[in-house]
KEVEXKE-775336 format. One line per 2 residues: number of its first residue (from 0); for each residue x, y, z of N, C-alpha, C. Coordinates in steps of 0.1 Angstrom, whole numbers, plus 2048, in hexadecimal, padded with zeros to 3 digits. Atoms other than C-alpha are relative to their C-alpha. Layout:
NUM) X,Y,Z,X,Y,Z,X,Y,Z  ...;
This chain:
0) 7F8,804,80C,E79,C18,710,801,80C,7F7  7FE,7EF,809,E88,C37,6FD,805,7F8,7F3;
2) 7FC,80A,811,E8A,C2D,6D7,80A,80C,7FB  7F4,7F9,804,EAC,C38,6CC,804,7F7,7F9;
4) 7F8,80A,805,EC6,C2D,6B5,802,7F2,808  7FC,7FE,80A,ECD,C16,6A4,7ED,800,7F4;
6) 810,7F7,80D,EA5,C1E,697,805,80F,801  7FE,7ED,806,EAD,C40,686,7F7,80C,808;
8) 80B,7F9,7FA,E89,C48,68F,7F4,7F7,808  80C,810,7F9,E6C,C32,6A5,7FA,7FE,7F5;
10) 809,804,80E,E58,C20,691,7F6,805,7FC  80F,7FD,805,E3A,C29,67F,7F4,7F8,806;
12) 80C,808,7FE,E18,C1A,684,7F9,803,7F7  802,803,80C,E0C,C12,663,7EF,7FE,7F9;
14) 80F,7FC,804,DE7,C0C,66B,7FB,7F7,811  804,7FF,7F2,DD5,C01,68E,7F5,7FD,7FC;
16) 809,809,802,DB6,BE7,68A,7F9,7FE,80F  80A,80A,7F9,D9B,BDD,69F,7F7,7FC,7FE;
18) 809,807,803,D86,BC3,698,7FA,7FB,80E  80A,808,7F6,D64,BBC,6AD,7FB,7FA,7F5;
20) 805,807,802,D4F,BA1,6A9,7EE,807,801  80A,7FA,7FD,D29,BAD,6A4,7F6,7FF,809;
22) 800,801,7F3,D1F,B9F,6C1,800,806,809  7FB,7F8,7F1,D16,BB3,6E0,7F7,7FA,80D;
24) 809,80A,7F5,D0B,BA7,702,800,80B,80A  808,7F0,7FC,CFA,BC4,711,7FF,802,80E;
26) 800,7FE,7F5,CFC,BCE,735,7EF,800,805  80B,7FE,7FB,CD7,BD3,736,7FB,7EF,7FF;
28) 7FC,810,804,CD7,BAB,729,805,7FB,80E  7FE,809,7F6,CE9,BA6,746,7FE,800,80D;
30) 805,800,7F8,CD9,BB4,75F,7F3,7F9,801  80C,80E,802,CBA,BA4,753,800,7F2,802;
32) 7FF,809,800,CC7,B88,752,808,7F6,80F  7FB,804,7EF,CD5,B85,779,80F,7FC,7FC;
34) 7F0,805,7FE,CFA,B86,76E,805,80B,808  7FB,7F0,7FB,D01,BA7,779,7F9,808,807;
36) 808,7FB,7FC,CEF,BBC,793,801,810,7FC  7FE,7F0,809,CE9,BE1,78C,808,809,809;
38) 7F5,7F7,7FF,D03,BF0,7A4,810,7FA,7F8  7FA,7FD,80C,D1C,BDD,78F,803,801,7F5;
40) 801,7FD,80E,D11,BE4,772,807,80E,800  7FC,7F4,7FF,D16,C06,77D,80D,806,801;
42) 7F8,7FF,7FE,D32,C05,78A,80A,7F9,7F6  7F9,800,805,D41,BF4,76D,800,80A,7F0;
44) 803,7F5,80A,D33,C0E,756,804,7FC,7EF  802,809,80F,D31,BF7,732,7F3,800,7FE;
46) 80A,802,805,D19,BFA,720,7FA,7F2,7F8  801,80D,80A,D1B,BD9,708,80E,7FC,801;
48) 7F8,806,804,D37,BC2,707,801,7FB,7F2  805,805,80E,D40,BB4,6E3,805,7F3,807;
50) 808,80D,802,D3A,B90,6DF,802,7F9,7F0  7FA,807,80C,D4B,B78,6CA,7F6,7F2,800;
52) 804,808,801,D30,B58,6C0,803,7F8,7F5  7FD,804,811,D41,B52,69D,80F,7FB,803;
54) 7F5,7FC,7FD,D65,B58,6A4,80D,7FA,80B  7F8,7FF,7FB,D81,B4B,6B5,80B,807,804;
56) 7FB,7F2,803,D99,B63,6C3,80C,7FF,7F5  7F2,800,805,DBB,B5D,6AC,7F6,802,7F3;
58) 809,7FE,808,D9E,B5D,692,7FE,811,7FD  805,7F2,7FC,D95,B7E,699,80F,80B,7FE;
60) 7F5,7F8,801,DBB,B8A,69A,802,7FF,7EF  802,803,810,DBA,B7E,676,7F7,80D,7F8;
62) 808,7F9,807,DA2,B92,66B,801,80F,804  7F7,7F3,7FF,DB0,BB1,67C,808,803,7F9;
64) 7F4,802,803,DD0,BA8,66E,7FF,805,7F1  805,803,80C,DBF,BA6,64D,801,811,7F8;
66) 807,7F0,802,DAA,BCB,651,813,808,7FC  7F7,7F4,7FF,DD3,BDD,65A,805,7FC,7F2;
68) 7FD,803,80E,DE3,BCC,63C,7FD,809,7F4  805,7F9,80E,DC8,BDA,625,802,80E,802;
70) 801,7EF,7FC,DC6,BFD,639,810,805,7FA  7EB,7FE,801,DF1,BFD,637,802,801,7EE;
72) 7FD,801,809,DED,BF0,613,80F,7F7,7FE  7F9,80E,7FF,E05,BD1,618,7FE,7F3,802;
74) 803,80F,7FF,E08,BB2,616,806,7F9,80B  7FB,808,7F3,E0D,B98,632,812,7FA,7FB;
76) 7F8,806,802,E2D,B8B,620,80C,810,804  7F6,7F1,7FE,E3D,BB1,629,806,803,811;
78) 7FF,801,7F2,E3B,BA5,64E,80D,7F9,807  7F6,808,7FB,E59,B9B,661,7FD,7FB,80F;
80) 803,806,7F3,E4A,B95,683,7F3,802,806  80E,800,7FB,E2A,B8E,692,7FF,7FE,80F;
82) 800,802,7F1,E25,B93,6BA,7F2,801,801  80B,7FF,7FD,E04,B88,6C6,801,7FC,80B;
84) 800,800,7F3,DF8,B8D,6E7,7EE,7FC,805  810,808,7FD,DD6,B7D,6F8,800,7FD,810;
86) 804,804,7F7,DCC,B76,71B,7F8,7F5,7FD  807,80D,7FA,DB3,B5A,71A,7FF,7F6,7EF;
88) 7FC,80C,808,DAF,B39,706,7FB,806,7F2  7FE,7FC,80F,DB6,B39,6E0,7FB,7F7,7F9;
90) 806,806,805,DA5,B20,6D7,803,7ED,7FA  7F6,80E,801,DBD,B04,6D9,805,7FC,810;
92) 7ED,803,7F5,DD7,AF3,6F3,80A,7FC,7FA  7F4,801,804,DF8,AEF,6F1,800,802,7F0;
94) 806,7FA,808,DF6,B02,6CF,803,80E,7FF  7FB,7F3,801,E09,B26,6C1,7F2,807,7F9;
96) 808,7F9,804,DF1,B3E,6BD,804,80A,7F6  7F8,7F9,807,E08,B54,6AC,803,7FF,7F3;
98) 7FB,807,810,E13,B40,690,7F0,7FD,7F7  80B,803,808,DEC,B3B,685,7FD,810,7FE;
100) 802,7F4,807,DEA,B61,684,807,804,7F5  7F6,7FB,807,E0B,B66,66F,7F9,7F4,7F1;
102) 805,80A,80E,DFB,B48,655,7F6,807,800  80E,800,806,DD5,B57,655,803,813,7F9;
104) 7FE,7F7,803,DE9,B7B,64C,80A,800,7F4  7F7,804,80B,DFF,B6C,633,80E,803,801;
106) 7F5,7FF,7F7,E1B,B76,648,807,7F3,7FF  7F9,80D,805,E30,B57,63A,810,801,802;
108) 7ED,803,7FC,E54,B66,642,800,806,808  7FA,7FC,7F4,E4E,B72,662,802,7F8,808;
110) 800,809,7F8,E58,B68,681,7F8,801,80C  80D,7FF,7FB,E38,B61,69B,807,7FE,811;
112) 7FC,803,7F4,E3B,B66,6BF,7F2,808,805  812,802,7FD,E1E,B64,6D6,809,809,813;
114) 802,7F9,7F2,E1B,B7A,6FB,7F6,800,804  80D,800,7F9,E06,B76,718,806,80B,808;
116) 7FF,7F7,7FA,E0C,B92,72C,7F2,806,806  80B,800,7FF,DE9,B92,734,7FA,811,7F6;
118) 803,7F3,804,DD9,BB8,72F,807,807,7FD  7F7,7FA,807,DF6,BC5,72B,80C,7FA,7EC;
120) 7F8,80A,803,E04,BAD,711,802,80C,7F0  7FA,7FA,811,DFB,BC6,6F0,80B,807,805;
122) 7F6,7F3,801,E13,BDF,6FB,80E,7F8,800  7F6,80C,7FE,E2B,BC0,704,804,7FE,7F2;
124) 7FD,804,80F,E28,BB5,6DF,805,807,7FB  7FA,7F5,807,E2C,BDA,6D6,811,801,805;
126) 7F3,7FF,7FE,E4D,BDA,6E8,809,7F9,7FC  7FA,809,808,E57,BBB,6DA,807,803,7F2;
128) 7FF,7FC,810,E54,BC6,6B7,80B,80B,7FF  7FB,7F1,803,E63,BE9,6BE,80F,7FA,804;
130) 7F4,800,7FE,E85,BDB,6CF,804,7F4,7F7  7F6,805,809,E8B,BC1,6B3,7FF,806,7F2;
132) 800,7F1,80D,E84,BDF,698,80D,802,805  7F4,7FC,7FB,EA0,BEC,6AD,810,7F6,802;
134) 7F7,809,7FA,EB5,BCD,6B1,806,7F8,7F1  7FB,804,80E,EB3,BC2,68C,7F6,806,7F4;
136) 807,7FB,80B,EB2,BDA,66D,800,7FA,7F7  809,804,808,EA4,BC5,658,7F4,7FE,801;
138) 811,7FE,800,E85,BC4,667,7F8,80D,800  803,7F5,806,E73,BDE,653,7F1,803,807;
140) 80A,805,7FF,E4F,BD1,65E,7FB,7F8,80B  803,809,7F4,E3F,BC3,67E,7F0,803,800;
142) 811,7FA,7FD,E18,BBA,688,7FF,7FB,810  802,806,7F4,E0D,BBA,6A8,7F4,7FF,802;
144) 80E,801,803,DEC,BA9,6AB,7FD,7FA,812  807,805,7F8,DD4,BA2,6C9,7F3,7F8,802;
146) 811,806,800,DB3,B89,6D0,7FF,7FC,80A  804,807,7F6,DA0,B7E,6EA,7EE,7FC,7FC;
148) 80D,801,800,D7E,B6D,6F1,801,7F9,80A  807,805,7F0,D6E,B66,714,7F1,7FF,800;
150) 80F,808,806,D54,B51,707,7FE,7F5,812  807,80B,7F7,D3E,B3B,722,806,7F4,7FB;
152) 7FD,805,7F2,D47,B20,733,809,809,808  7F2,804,7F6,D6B,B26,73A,7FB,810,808;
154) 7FC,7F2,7FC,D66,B4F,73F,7EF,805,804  80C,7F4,7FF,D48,B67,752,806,80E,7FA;
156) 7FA,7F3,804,D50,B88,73B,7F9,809,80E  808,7F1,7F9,D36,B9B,752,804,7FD,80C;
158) 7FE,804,7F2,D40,B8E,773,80B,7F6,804  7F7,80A,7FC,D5E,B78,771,80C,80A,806;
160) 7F7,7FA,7FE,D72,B96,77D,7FC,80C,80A  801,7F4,7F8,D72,BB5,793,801,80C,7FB;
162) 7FC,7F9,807,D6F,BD4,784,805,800,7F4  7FE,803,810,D73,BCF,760,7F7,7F1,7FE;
164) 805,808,808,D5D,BB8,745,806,801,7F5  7F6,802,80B,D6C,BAA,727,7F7,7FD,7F6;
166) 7FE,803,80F,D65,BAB,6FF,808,7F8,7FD  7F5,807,809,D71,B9A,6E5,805,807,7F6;
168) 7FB,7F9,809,D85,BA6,6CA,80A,7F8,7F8  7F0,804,806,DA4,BA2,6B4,803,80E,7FD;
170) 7F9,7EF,801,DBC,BC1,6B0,80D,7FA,7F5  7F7,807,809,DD9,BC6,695,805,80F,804;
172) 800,7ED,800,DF0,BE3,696,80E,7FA,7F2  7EF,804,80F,E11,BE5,677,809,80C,806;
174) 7F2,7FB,7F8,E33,BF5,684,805,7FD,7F2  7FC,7FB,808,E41,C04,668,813,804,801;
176) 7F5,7F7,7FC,E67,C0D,668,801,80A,7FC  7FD,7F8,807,E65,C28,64D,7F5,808,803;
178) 80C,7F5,7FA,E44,C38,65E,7F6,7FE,801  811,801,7FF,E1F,C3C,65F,7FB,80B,807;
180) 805,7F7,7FC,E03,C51,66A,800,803,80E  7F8,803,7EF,E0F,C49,68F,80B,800,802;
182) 7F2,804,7F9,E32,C48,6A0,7FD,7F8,80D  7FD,802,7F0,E3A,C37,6BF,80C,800,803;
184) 7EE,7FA,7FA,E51,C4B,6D4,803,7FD,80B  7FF,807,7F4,E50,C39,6F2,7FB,7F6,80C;
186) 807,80A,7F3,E47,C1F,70C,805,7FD,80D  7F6,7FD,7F7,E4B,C1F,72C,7F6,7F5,80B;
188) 804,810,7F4,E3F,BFE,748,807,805,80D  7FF,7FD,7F7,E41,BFE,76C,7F7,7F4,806;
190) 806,807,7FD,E37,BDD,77B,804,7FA,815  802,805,7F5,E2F,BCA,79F,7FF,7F2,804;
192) 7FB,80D,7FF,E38,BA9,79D,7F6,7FA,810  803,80A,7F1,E2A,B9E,7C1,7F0,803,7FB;
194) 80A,7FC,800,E08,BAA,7B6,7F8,7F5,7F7  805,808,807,E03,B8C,7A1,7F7,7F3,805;
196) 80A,809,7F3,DEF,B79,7BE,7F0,808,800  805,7FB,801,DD5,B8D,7B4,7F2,7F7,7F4;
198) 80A,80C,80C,DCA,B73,799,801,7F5,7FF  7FC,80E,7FA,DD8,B56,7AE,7FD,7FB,80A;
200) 806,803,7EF,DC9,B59,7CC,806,7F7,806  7FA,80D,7FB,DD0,B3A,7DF,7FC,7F3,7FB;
202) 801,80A,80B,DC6,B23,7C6,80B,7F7,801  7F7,809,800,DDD,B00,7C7,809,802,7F7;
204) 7FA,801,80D,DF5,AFC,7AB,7F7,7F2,7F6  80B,809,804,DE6,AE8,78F,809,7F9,7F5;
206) 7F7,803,80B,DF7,ACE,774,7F9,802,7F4  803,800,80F,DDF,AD7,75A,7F2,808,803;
208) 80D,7F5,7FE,DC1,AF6,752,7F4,7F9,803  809,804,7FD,DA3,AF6,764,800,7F3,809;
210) 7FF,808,7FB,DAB,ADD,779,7F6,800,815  802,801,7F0,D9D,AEE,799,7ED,80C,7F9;
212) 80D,7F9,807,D7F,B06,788,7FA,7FD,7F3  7FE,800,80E,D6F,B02,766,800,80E,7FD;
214) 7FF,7F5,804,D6B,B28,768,804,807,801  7F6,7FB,7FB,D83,B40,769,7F6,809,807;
216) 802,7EF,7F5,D7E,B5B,789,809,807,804  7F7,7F5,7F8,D91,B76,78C,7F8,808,80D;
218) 80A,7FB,7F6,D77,B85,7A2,807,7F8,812  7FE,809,7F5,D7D,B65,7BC,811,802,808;
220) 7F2,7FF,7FC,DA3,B6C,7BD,805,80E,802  7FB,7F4,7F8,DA4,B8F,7C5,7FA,800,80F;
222) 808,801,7F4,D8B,B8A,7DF,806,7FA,808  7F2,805,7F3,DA6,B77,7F1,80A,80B,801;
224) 7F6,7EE,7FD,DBC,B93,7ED,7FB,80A,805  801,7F4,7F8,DA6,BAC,7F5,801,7FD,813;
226) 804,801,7F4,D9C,B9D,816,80F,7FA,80A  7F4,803,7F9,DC0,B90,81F,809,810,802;
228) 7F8,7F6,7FF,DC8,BB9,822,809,805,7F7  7F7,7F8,80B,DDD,BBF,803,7FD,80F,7FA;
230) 801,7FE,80A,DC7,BD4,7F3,803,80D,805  7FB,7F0,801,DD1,BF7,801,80D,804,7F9;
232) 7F3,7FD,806,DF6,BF2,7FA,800,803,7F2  801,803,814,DEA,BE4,7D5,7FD,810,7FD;
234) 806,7F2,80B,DDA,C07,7CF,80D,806,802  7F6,7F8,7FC,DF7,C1B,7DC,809,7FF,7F5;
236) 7F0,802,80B,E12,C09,7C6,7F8,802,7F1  805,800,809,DFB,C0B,7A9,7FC,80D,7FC;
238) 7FF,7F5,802,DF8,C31,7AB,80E,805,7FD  7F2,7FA,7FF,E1B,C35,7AE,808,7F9,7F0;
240) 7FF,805,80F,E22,C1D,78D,7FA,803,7F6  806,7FB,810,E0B,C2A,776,801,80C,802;
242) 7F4,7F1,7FF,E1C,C4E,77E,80C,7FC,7F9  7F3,7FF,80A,E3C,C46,776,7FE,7F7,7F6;
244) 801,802,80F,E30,C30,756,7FC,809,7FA  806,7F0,809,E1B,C52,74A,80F,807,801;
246) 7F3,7F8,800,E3B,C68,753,80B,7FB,7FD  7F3,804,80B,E54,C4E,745,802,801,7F3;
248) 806,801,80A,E41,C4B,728,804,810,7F6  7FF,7F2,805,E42,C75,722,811,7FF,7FF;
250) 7F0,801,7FD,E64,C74,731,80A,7FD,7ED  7FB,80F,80B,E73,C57,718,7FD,808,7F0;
252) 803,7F8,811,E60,C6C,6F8,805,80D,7FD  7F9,7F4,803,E76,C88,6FF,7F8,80F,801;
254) 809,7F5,801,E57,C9D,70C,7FF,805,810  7FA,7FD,7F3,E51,CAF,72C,7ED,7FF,803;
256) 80D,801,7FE,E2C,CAD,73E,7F6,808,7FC  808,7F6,803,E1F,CCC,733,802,806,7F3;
258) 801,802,80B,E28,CC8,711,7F4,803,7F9  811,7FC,807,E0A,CD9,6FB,7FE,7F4,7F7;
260) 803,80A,807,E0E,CB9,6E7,7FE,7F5,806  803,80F,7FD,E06,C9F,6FB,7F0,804,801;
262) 80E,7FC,7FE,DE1,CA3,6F8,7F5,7F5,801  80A,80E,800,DCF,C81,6FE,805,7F8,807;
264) 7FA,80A,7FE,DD5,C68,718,7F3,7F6,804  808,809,801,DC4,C48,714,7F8,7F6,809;
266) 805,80B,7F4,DB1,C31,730,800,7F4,7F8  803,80A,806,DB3,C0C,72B,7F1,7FB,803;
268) 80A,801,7FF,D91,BFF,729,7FA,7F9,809  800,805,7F4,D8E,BF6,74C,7EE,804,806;
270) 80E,7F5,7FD,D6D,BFC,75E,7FD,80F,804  7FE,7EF,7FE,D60,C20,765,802,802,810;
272) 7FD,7FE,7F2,D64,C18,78B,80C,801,7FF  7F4,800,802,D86,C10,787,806,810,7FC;
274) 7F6,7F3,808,D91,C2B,76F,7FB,80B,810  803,7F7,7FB,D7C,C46,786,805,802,80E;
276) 802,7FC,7F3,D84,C3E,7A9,815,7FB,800  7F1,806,801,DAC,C2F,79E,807,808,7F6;
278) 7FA,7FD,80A,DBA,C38,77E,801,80D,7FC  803,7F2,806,DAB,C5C,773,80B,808,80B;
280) 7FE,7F9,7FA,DB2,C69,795,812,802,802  7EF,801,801,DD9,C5C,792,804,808,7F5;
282) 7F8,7F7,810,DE4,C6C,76D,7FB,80D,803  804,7F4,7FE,DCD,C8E,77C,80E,803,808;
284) 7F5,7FB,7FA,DE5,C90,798,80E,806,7F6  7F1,7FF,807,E01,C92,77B,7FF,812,7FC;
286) 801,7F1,80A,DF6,CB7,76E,800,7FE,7F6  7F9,7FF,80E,DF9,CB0,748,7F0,80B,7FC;
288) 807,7F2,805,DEA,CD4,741,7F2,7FE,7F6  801,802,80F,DE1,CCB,71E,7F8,7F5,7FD;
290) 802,80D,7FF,DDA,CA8,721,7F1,7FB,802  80F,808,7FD,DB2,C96,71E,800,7F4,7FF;
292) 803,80A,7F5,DAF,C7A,736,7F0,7FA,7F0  806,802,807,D9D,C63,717,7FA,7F2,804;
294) 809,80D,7FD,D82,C44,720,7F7,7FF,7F5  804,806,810,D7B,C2C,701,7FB,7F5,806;
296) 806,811,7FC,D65,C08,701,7F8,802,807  805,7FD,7F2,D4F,C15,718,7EE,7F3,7F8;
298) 808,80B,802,D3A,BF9,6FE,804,7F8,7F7  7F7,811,808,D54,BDF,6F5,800,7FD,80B;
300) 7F7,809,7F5,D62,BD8,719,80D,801,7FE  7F3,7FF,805,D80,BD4,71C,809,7F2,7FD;
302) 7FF,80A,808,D93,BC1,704,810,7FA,7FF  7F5,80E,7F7,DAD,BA5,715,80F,80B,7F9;
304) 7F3,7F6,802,DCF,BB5,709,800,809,7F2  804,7F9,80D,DC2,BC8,6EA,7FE,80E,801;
306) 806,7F3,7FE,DB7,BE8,6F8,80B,809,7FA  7F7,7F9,805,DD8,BFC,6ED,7FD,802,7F6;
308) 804,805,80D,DD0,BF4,6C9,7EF,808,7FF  80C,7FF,7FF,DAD,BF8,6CC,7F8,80E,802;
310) 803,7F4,7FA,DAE,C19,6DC,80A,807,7F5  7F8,7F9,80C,DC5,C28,6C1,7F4,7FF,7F3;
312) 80B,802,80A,DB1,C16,6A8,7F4,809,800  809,7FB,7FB,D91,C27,6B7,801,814,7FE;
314) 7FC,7F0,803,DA2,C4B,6B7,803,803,7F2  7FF,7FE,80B,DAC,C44,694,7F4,804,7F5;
316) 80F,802,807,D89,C40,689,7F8,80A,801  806,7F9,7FE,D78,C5D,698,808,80C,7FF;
318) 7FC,7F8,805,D92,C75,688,80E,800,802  7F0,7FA,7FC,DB3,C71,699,805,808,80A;
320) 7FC,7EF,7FC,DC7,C86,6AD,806,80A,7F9  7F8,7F8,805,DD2,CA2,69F,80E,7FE,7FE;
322) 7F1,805,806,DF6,C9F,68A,80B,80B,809  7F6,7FC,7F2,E13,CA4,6A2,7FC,800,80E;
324) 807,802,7F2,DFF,C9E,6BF,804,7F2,801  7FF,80A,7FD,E08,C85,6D6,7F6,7FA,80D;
326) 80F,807,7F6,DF0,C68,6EA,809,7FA,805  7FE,80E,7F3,DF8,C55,709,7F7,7F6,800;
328) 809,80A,800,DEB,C34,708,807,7F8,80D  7FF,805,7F3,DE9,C25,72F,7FD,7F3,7FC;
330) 804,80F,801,DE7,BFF,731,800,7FD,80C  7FC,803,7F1,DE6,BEB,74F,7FA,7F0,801;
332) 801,810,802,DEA,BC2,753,7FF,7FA,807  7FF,803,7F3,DE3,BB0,770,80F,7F4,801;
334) 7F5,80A,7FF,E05,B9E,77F,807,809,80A  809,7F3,802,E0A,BC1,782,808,806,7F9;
336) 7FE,7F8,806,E16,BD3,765,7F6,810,7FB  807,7FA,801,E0D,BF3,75D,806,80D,7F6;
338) 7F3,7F8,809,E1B,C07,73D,7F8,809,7FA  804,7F4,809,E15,C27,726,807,803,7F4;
340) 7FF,800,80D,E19,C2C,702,800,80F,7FF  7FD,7EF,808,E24,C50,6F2,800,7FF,7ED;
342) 803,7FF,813,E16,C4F,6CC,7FF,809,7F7  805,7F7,807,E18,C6B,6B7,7F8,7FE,7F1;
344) 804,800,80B,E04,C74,69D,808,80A,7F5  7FA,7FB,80B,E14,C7E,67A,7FB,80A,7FC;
């Protein structure tokens, strides 16, 4: 997605929130505790997950929502659109999750639209926001917020999955048309559509949640995938898409790979098996000279479609990147999307 007219200039990002819960559920916890053995502990390389016991997640995007506001110095009534994105239950059924964040932010004349896109879904919201900046100038103001919680019963955070454990959080980011200490100059997706049997296994169809587990396993439904022979192709296509999302991404920002300004590209907070034996060794292959290959959460987990946010947020806090320097922020969703973000700093 190359941001051109009729935006003058891409949008700003205005301020970049993450809110944890003080809650953490500690790897050493859970090997003690026979949830997790100690080669995956290892191999998922987390130290602490955060841990929501107060909190619901749309709760939680509230109070994110709350922090950017103050950090931005605006008010929720300055907002024209609110895109929230979440993977697992919100705390309701049948029930907008979106429209309770746009009321708990005071966001009263925007308009609320909700994305599941799973892990990928922040950057989804972010696209959201950016092509109706672009589609209608009067929207001066957009938030794009994220929450999750994979609280017991329905979810195992430390083992309901393969390679990756999940935090809770809520995330906020503000999309400025007139600017901020961020830009975003580009996004760029690359998805695999047949790969979405991956968190379907052969599972029946169902007329209503939970009807066949009370707990969700991703773990259970790759394990039919792996063992039905998919999974060599899956890595192959998955090297070759999160290439040309990194290189569309540069591309699309009007930069070239060895650009002295691209100087940070971001890991989503996937496990350290993953990143190390999949991900790292894909964006090395690319050459970006200049470029440090960056791994964040390594004691949140990673956090349901928030990590974009979270990981910005995270660099903002410990100083920034350098002004005019630009960050890649990698995402990756299961279905199978897998996109890259180009953000400069002002």
């Amino acid at each position: 997605m190359r941001l051109s007219p009729p935006l003058a200039e891409p949008p700003g990002i205005a301020a970049a929130v993450l809110w944890l819960p003080p809650g953490r559920s500690t790897a050493a916890d859970a090997v003690a505790a026979g949830r997790i053995d100690e080669p995956t502990r290892d191999r998922l390389g987390y130290t602490a997950l955060a841990e929501s016991t107060e909190h619901a997640a749309p709760q939680m995007a509230v109070l994110a929502g709350r922090k950017a506001l103050a950090e931005a110095g605006w008010s929720g009534a300055e907002v024209g659109m609110v895109a929230h994105a979440w993977i697992h239950h919100q705390g309701h059924d049948f029930w907008s999750p979106p429209h309770f964040v746009a009321d708990g932010i005071g966001a009263d004349k925007a308009t609320p639209v909700g994305l599941q896109q799973t892990s990928n879904g922040g950057v989804a919201a972010l696209e959201a926001c950016v092509a109706r900046m672009a589609l209608d100038p009067t929207l001066e103001r957009a938030a794009v917020t994220t929450a999750d919680r994979f609280a017991e019963p329905g979810f195992d955070r430390w083992f309901g999955d393969i390679d990756v454990a999940y935090g809770d959080c809520g995330t906020a980011l503000l999309l400025d048309r007139s600017g901020g200490p961020y830009r975003v100059l580009s996004i760029a997706s690359e998805s695999a559509s047949e790969y979405e049997i991956l968190y379907r296994g052969e599972d029946a169809w169902t007329p209503a949640p939970r009807m066949l587990n009370p707990t969700i396993s991703a773990r259970r439904t790759k394990m039919y995938f792996r063992e039905s022979g998919g999974w060599p192709r899956f890595v192959g296509v998955l090297r070759r898409r999160v290439q040309r999302a990194v290189l569309g991404a540069i591309d699309d920002a009007g930069l070239a790979p060895d650009d002295p300004c691209l100087r940070q590209l971001v890991m989503p907070r996937l496990s350290a098996g993953a990143l190390n034996q999949f991900y790292i060794p894909v964006v090395t292959e690319l050459a970006l000279p200049h470029t440090e290959i960056v791994d964040l959460g390594r004691d949140t987990g990673h956090l349901g479609a928030g990590d974009l946010t979270a990981n910005l947020a995270d660099l903002h806090g410990q100083g920034g990147p350098t002004p005019g320097s630009v960050t890649l922020f990698l995402s990756a969703g299961n279905g199978y999307t897998w996109s890259c973000v180009a953000i400069r700093r002002e």
